[in-house]
MIDO-765912 format. One line per field, with one value per residue: residue in three letters; chain; x, y, z of N, C-alpha, C in turn. Coordinates in Angstrom, 2 decimals, padded with zeros to 5 digits. Each point is the difference from the previous one (the first is absolute). Layout:
! residues N
r = Ala|... $
c = A|... $
nu = X|... $
nv = Y|... $
nw = Z|... $
cau = X|... $
cav = Y|... $
caw = Z|... $
cu = X|... $
cv = Y|... $
cw = Z|... $
This chain:
! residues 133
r = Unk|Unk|Unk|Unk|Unk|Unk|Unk|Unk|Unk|Unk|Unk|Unk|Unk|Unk|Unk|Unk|Unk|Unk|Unk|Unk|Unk|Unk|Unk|Unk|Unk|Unk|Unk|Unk|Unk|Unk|Unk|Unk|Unk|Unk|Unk|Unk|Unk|Unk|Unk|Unk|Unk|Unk|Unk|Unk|Unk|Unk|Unk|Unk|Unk|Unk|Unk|Unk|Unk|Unk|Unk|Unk|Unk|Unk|Unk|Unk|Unk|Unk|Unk|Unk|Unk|Unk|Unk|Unk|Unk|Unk|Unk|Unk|Unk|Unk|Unk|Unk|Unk|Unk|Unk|Unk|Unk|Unk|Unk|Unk|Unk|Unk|Unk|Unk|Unk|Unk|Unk|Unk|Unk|Unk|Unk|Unk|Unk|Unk|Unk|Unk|Unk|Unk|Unk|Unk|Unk|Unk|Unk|Unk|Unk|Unk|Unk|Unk|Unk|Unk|Unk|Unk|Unk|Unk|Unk|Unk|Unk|Unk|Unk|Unk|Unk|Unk|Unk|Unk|Unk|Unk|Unk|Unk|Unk $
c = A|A|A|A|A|A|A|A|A|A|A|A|A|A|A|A|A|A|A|A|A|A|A|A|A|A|A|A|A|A|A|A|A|A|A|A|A|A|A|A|A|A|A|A|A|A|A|A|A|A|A|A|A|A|A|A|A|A|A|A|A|A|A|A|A|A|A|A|A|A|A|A|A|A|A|A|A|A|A|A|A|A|A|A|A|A|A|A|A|A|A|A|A|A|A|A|A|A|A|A|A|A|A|A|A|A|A|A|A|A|A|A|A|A|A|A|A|A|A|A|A|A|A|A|A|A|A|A|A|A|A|A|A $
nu = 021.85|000.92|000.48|000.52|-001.09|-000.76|000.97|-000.45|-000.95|000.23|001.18|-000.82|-000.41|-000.53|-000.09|-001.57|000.19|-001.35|001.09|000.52|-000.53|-000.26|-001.27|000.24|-000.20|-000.97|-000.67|000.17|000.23|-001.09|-000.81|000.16|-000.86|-000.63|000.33|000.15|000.97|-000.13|001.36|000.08|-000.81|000.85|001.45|-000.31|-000.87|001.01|001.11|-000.65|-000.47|001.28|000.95|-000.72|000.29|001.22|000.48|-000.53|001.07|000.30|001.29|-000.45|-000.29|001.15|-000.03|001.35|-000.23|-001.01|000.65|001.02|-000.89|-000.98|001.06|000.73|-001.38|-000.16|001.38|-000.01|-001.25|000.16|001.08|-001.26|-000.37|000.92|-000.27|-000.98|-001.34|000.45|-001.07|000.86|000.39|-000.63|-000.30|001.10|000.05|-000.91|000.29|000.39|-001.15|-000.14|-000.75|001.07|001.43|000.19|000.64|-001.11|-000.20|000.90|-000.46|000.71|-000.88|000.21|000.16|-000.52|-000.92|000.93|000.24|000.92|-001.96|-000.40|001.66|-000.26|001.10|-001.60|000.98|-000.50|-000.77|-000.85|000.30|000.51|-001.37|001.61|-000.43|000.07|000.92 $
nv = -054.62|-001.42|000.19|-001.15|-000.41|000.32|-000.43|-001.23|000.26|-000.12|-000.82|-000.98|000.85|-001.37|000.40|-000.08|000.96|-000.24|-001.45|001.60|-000.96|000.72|-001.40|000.01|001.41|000.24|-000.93|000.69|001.04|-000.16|000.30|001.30|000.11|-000.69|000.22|001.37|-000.13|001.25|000.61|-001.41|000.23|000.50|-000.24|-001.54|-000.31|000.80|-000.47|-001.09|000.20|000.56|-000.89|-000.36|000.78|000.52|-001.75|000.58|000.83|-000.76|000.30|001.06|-001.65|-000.43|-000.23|000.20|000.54|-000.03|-000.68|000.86|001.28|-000.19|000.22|000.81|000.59|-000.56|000.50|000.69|000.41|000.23|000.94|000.47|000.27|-000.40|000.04|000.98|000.30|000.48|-000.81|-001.37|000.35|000.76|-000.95|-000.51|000.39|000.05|000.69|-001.06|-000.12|000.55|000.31|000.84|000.50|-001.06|000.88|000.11|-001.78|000.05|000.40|001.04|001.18|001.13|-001.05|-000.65|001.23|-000.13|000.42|001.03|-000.24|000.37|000.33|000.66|-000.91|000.12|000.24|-000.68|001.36|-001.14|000.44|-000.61|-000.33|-001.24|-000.51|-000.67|-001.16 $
nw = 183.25|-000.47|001.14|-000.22|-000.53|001.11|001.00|-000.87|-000.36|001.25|000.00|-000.97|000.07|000.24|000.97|000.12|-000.18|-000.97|-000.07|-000.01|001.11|000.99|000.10|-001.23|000.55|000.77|-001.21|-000.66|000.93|000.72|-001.13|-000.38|000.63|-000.99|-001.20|-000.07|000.24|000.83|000.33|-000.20|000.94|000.91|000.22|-000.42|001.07|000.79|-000.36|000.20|000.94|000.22|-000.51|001.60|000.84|-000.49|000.04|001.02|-000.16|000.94|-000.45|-000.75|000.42|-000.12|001.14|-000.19|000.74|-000.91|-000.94|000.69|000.32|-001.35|-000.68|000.62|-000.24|-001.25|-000.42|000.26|-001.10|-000.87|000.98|000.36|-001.41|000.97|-001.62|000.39|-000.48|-001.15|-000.21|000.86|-000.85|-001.05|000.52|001.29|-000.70|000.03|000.87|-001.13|000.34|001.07|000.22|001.09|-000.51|-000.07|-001.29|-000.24|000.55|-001.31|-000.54|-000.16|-000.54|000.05|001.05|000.02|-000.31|000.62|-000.34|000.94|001.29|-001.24|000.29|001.64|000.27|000.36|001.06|000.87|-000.11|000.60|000.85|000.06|000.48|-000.07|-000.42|001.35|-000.17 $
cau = 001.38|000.69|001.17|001.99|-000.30|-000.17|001.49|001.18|-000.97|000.73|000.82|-000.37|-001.38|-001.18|-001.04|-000.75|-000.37|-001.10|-000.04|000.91|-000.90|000.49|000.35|000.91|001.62|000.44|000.61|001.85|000.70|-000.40|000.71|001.58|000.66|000.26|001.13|001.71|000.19|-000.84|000.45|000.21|-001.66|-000.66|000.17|-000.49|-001.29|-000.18|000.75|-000.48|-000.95|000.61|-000.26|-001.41|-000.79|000.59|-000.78|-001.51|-000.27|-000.76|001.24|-000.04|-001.47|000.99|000.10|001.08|-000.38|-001.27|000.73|000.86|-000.91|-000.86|000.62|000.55|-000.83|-000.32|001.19|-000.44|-000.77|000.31|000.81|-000.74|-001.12|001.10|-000.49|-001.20|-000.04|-000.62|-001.50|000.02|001.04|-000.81|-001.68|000.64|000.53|-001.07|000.58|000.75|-000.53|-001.14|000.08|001.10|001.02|000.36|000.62|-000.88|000.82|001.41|000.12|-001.31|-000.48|001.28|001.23|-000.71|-000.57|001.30|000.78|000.70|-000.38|-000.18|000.58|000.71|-000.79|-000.20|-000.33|-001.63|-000.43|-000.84|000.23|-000.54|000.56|-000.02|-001.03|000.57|-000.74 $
cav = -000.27|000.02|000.41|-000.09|000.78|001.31|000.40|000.71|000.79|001.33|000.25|000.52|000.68|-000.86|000.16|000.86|001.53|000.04|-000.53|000.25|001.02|000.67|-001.13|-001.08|000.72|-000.83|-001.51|-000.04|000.52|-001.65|-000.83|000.51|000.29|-001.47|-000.41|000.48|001.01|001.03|000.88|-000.32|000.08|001.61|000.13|-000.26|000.57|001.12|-000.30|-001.12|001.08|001.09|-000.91|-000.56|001.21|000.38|-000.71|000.32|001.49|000.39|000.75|000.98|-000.27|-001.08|000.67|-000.61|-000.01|-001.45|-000.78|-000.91|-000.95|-001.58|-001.32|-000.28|-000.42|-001.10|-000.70|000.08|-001.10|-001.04|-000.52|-000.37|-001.33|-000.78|-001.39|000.41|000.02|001.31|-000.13|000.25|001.39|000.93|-000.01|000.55|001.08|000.20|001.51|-000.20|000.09|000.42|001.43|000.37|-000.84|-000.81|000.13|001.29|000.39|-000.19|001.34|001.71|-000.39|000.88|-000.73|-000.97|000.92|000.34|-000.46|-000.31|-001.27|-000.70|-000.01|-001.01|-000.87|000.74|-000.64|000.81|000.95|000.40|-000.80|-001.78|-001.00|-001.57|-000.66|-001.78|-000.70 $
caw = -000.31|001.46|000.35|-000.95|-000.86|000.10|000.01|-001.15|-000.56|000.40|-000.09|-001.55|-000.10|-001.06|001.03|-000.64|000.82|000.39|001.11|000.81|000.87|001.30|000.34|-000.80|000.24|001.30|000.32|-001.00|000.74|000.69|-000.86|000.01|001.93|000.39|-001.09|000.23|001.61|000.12|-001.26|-001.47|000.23|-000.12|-001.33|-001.08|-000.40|-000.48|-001.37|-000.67|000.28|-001.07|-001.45|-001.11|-000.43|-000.95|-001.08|-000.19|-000.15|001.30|001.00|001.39|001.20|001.07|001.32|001.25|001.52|000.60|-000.01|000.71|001.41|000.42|000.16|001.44|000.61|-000.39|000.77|001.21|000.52|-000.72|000.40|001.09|000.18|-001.30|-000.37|-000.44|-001.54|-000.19|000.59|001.36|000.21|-000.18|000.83|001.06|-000.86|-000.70|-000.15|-000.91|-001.06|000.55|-000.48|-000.65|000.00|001.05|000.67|001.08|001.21|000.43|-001.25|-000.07|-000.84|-000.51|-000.55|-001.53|-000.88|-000.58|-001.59|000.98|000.42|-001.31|-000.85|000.59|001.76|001.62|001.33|000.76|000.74|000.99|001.71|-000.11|001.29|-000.76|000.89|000.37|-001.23 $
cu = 000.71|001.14|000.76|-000.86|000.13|001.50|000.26|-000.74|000.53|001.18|000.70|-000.40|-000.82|-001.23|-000.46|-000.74|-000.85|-000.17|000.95|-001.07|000.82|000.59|000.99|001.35|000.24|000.33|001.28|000.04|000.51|001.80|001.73|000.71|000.12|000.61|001.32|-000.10|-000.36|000.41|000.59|-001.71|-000.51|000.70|000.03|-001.62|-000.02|000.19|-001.43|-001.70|000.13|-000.53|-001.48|-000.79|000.42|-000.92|-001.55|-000.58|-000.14|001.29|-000.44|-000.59|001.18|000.10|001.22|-000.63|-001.16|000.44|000.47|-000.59|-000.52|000.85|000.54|-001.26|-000.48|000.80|-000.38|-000.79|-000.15|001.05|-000.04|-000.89|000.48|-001.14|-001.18|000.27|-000.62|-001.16|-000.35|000.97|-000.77|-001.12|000.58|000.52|-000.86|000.87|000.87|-000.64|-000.86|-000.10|-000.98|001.05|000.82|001.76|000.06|000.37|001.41|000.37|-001.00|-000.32|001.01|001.41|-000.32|000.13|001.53|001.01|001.05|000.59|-000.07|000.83|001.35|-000.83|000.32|-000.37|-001.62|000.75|-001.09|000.08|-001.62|000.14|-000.72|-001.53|000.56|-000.47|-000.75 $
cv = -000.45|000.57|000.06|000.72|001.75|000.83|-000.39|000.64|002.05|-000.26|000.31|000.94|000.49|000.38|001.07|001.25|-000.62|-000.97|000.14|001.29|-000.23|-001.40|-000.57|000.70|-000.71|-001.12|000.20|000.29|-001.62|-001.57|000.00|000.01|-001.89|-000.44|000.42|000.84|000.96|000.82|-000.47|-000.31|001.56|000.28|-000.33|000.49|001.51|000.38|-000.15|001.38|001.13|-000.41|-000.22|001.43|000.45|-000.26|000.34|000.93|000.98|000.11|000.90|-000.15|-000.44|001.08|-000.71|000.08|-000.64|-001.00|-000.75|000.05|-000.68|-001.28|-000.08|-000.14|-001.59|-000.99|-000.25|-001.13|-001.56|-001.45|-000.47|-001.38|-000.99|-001.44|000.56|-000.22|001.53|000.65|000.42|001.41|000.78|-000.24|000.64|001.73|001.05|001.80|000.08|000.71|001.55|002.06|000.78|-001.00|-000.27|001.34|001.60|000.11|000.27|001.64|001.09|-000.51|000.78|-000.52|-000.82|000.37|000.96|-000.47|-000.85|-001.75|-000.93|-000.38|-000.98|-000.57|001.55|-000.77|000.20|000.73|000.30|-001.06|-001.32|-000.73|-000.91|-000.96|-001.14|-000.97|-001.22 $
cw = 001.28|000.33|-001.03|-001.44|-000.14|-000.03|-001.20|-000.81|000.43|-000.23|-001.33|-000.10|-000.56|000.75|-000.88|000.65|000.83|001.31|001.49|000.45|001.51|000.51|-000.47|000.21|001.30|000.33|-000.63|001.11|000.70|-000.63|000.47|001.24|000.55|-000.87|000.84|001.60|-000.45|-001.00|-001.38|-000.52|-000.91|-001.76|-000.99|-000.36|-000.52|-001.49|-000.86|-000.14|-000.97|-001.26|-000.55|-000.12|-000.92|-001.43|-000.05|-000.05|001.61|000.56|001.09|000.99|000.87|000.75|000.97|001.14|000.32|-000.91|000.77|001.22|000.09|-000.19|001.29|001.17|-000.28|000.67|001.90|000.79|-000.43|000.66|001.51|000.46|-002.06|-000.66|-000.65|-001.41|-000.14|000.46|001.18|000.66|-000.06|000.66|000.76|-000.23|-000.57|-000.22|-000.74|-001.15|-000.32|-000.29|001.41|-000.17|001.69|000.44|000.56|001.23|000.41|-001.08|000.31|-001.64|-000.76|-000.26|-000.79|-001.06|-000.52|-001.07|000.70|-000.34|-001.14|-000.50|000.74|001.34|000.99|001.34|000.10|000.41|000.95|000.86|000.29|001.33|-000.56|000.87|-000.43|-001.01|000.87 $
């Protein structure tokens, strides 16, 4: 599926469970952080995230706080190396993807694992030295 497909396929949400695996969250993520600035980014996807789980029976999986980190991480990089195509993103990226989760380094596991954290955006909580781009 291409791009403009896939967004409206989520934004409908027409997107099918079965094809909303870890990757295809990440390219939405991808998608959205280059459609709209960051926080009309964060919040329509979030909205839109809400909705398709809803519709799929899978509400109680949305998590606010890795949400909105991988998009501000996506954002991040994304905004670094401006023009790529998805592909070339995630090659470069690969901890996007990766287990453990990329934001291991920025979260305890306890704050995660909190309703807390689930329910709203948590700062990191674990001290990070940025490595140069």
């Amino acid at each position: 599926m291409n791009e403009h497909d896939l967004f409206r396929a989520f934004e409908s949400g027409t997107l099918a469970r079965e094809a909303f695996s870890h990757r295809v969250h990440v390219q939405l993520g991808w998608i959205y952080v280059g459609r709209f600035p960051l926080a009309e980014a964060i919040e329509r996807f979030s909205a839109r995230l809400k909705s398709w789980a809803r519709k799929h029976g899978a509400d109680g999986l949305y998590h606010e706080t890795i949400t909105w980190a991988y998009l501000m991480i996506i954002n991040e990089r994304r905004h670094r190396k401006p023009g790529q195509v998805f592909e070339d993103f995630i090659e470069a990226n690969r901890d996007l993807l990766g287990k453990p989760s990329v934001l291991e380094d920025y979260y305890t596991r306890e704050t995660l694992a909190s309703d807390y954290a689930r329910n709203h955006y948590v700062m990191p909580d674990k001290a990070i030295a940025l490595k140069a781009a």
